[in-house]
Each structure stands twice: as structure tokens, then as C-alpha cells.
N, C-alpha and C positions, 0 to 999 in steps of 0.2 A: 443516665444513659438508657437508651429505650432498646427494645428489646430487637433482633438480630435473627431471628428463626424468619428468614425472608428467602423464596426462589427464585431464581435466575433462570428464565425460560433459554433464550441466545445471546451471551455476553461474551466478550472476549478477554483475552489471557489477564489486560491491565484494569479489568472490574470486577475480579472474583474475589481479591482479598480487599478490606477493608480494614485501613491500617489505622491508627490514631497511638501520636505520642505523647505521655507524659513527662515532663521533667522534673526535675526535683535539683534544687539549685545547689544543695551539697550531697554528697552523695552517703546520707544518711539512712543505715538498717530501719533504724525505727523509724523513717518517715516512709519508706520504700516499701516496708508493711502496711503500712496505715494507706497509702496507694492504692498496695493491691487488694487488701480488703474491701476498698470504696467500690475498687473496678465489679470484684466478686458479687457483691451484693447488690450494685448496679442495674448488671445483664443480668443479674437472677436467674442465669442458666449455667449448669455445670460449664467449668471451663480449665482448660489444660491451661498450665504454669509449667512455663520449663525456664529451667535455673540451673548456671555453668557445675555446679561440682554437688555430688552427693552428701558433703556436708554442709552446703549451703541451704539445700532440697530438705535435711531434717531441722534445721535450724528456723526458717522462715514456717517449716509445718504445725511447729510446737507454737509460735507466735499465732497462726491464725486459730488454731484450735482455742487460744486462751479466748481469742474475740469471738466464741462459741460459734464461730464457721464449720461448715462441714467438707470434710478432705477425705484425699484418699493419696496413697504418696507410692511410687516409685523409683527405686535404687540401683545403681548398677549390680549391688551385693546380692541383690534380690534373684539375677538370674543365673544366678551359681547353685548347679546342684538342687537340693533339696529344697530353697527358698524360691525357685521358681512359684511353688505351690502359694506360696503369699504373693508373688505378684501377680498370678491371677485373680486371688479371691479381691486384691484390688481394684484390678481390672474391671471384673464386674460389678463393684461397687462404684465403680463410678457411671459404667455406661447405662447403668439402674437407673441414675440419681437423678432428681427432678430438682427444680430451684436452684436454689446459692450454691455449690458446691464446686470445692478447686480441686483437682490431682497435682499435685506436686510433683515434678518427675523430673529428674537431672537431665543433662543432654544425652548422658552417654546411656542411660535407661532407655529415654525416647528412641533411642537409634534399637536398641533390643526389641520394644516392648510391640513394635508391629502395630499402632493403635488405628482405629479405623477414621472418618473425617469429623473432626470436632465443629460443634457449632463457633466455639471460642477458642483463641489461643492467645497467652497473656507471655509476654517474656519479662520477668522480674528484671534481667539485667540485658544489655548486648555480650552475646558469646564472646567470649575471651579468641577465641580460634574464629573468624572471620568470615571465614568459607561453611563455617554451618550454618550463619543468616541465612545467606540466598540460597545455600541448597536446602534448606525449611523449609523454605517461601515455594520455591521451584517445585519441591516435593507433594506439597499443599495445591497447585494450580490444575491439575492434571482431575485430582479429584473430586474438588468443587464443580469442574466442570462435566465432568461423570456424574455428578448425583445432581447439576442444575442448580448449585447454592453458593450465595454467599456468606463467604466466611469472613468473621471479624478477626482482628489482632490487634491487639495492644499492647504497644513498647514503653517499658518504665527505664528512661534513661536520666543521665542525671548531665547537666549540662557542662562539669567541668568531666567528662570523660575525655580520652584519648582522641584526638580531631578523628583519623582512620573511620574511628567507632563513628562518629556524629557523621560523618560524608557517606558510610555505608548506607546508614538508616534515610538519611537523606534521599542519594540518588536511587534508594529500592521504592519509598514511597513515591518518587516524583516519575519513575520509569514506569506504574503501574495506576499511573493516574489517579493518586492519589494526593491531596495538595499540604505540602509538610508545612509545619505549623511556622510561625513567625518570626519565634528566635530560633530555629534549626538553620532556618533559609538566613538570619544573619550572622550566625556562627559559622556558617561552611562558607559565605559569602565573602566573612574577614579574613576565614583560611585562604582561600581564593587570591584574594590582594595582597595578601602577605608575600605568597610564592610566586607573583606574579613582578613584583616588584623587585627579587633577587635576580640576578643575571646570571645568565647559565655559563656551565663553564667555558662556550666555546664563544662567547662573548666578551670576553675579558679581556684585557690586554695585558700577558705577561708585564710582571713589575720583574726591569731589572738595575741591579745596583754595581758598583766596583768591591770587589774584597779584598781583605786587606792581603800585603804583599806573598805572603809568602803561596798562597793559592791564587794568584793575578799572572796567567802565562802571557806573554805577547812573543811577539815572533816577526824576525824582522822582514819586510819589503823592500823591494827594485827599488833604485832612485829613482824619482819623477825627475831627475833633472836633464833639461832637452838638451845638453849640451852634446857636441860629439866625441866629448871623452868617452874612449872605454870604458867596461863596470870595473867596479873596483875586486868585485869576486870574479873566482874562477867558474866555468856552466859547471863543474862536478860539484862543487860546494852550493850552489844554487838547490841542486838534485838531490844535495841528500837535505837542507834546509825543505825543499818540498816534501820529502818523504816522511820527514817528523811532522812537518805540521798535517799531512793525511793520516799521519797514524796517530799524532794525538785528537782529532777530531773525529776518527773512528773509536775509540776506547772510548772519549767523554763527545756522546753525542748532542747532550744537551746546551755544552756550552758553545753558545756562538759572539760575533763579532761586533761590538759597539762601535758607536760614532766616529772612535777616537782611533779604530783600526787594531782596537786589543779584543782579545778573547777574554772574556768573562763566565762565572757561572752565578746564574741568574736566580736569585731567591726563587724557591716554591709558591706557588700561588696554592692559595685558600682553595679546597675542593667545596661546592655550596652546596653538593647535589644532597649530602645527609641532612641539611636545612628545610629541599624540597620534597623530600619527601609525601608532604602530605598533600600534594596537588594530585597525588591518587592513592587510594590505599592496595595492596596485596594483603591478602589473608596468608594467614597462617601454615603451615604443612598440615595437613590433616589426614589421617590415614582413613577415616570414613567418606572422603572426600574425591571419587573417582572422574568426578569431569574433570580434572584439574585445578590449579588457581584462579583465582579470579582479582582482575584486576582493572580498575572502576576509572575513566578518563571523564571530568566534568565539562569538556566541550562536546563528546562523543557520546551522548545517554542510551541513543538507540544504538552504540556498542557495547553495553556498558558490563560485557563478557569478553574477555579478550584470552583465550586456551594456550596456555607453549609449555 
């Protein structure tokens, strides 16, 4: 991986990040280590690691230390009180640091820790909470273009993740012109086909069936017969047979009228919509999350923000 301390004189919003994804086909710690130390050592330039939960943040720290990398780590614990004072002397340990070196920093640190614009930023994992992606990303764009630089990012995903995950990272590289790698575009591809292929619910044609007697109401009709006999009922009994059948059709609205001129109640149909889900994803509720949701439509990229 060649080195990245590169300026942007006038570039616009979709070439300031430079995204590149690695996959890992199970989603194995120790190979996810072995990843990110290749990436670390790589860029040979410090580089922020940010990883979902602070015990995840000291677990993967202790690993790279063993591969005698050099770190510096931040915790949400750390800005409580008195331990603030260590995550300073972090702080500046890292923005000292020349070469190889990672900070390790949880999400819910990164969101404290106020850090200034990294040459590199490494996501060990896809955020669990959804809507911290792009507001990273979002939060990172504003300042690259303030100091005239691009920044790199590398995402270590693993290929059997949650579709959502694979379609985020997906339509953020591909929204920011950046060209997602070849099994990403055929994994959201397959997602694609799969929900393209279910029928929505308002495509469907009720299934319905006869039940058996004792829930089978029918109700009787005028004779069709053209003859000019009189009916055989009286108009008052007519009037209150209409008035039962308006009041049982108001109480059971769902059940209506077959071929055969009976009232039936018609099997439930299959709802598909929790199937489809993944023809977009929604993030998570996030309380650091003040734009709102975001919610990601794969025909629509250049909306690929939709706020309610």
C-alpha cells in the first residue's frame, strides 16, 4: 500500500475520501488482526482504528502490541473524571507519532475525544449502529476539504456480514466515487435479485378458501325466478334479512362474497415485507445521531439520504 500524505488543491465532496475494502471470508479475530496490522504497517503512517465497543478497542490493542506495533488506545472510561488525564497523554502520543502506529479508539471515545483530521482511518469492523458510518464519513468530508487533503479509509468487513452492513458500505463507496470492489458489487447485486423477485404485498392476489361449517355464514337471496308469482316473503322480513346481512358485514369486514354467492372468511395472506427488507437498509436509533435516520434506496444513490 503506498503512501497517502497527498493534497487536494479543488476536489469535490465524492474525492476526498479514499475508501478501499478488505474482506475476510469468515469472520475471524485472528485473521481481522492479521489485516489490520498488514494495513498498519503498509501506510507506515499513524492511523486511527475505530472499533464498536471498548472491549473490543483493549482486546484487538493487546494483539497488535504482541506483533510489536506501536499504539496508543482510547476508551469511553477514559473520559470520566480523573482518567481524562490518560486520554490526553494518549492523544498526544499519537499525534507525535511518526511511522507505523495505530490508536485504537472505540466509537463511543471517537465521538468524546474531539480528534483533529487523520491522515488514515481504519474501521476494524462495520458499526453495529448504522448511522455512525455515514455520519463519520459526512463528519470527515468538510475537513479534508478545509485543509485540502485526501484522506484514506479502510474497511475490514467480512463477507458473511448482515446484507444492511454490505449495502451501506457498498452504496457510500459507490456515492463518493469510489469503485467498490468485485465481490461487494456481487453480493448486494444477489441481495438486489433476491427482493426483486418477491412480490409486494399489494401484488398479490388474496388466497381464498371455504371453512368448514360452523364459521361458513351464507344468507339467503330474492328468487331469480321471472315468473309473476308473488315472493314468497313478506317486504318486513326482506328488511330485517337486509339488516343482518349490513350488520354482519359491518362487524366482519374482511369477509366477503365467493362465486357461489356465500360469504366466506378468507385465509390470511403471508406478509413478504419482513423478507424485503434488505432492498434498503435503516440504521439504527442512535442518540449521537442528530440528522436523523438514514435510509439507503439502491435505484436512487444520488438520494441516498432520505430524513423523517
Amino acid at each position: 500500500m503506498s503512501n497517502n500524505s497527498s493534497t487536494v488543491s479543488s476536489v469535490s465532496f465524492e474525492t476526498v475520501l479514499k475508501m478501499h475494502a478488505h474482506p475476510e471470508r469468515n469472520a475471524d479475530m485472528e485473521k481481522k488482526i492479521n489485516t489490520l496490522g498488514q494495513i498498519v504497517k503498509g501506510v507506515n503512517e499513524p492511523c486511527l482504528v475505530l472499533l464498536n465497543s471498548d472491549t473490543i478497542c483493549r482486546h484487538v490493542t493487546v494483539f497488535l502490541r504482541s506483533m510489536e506495533l506501536q499504539t496508543s488506545i482510547l476508551t469511553s472510561e477514559m473520559f470520566d473524571g480523573k482518567e481524562r488525564i490518560i486520554a490526553d497523554e494518549e492523544r498526544c502520543q499519537f499525534l507525535k507519532a511518526k511511522g507505523a502506529h495505530a490508536m485504537m479508539c472505540s466509537l463511543d471515545a471517537f465521538a468524546n475525544a474531539k480528534m483533529p483530521l487523520c491522515q488514515n482511518y481504519i474501521f476494524f469492523e462495520m458499526p453495529s449502529k448504522l448511522s455512525r458510518f455515514p455520519k463519520i464519513l459526512r463528519e470527515l468530508e468538510p475537513m479534508a476539504h478545509a485543509e485540502h487533503r485526501m484522506v484514506r479509509i479502510d474497511v475490514i468487513v467480512s463477507e458473511s456480514e448482515p446484507q444492511p452492513q454490505l449495502k451501506a458500505l457498498f452504496m457510500e463507496m459507490d456515492c463518493r466515487g469510489n469503485v467498490p470492489p468485485v465481490w461487494l458489487g456481487e453480493k448486494v447485486g444477489l441481495i438486489s435479485k433476491k427482493c426483486a423477485k418477491k412480490p409486494s404485498p399489494d401484488d398479490q392476489t388474496p388466497v381464498r378458501t371455504s371453512v368448514p361449517p360452523p364459521m361458513l355464514h351464507s344468507f339467503p337471496t330474492p328468487s331469480s325466478d321471472s315468473s309473476d308469482s308473488p315472493p314468497t316473503k313478506a317486504p318486513c322480513s326482506s328488511l330485517v334479512e337486509k339488516e343482518k346481512k349490513k350488520r354482519f358485514l359491518w362487524e366482519n369486514p374482511r369477509i366477503e362474497m365467493n362465486s357461489e354467492g356465500k360469504y366466506v372468511i378468507p385465509v390470511p395472506r403471508e406478509n413478504s415485507e419482513s423478507d424485503c427488507e434488505i432492498n434498503g437498509y435503516v440504521a439504527d436509533n442512535d442518540n449521537d445521531c442528530t440528522d436523523g435516520e438514514f435510509e439507503y434506496d439502491m435505484m436512487e444513490v444520488d438520494d441516498a439520504y432520505e430524513y423523517y
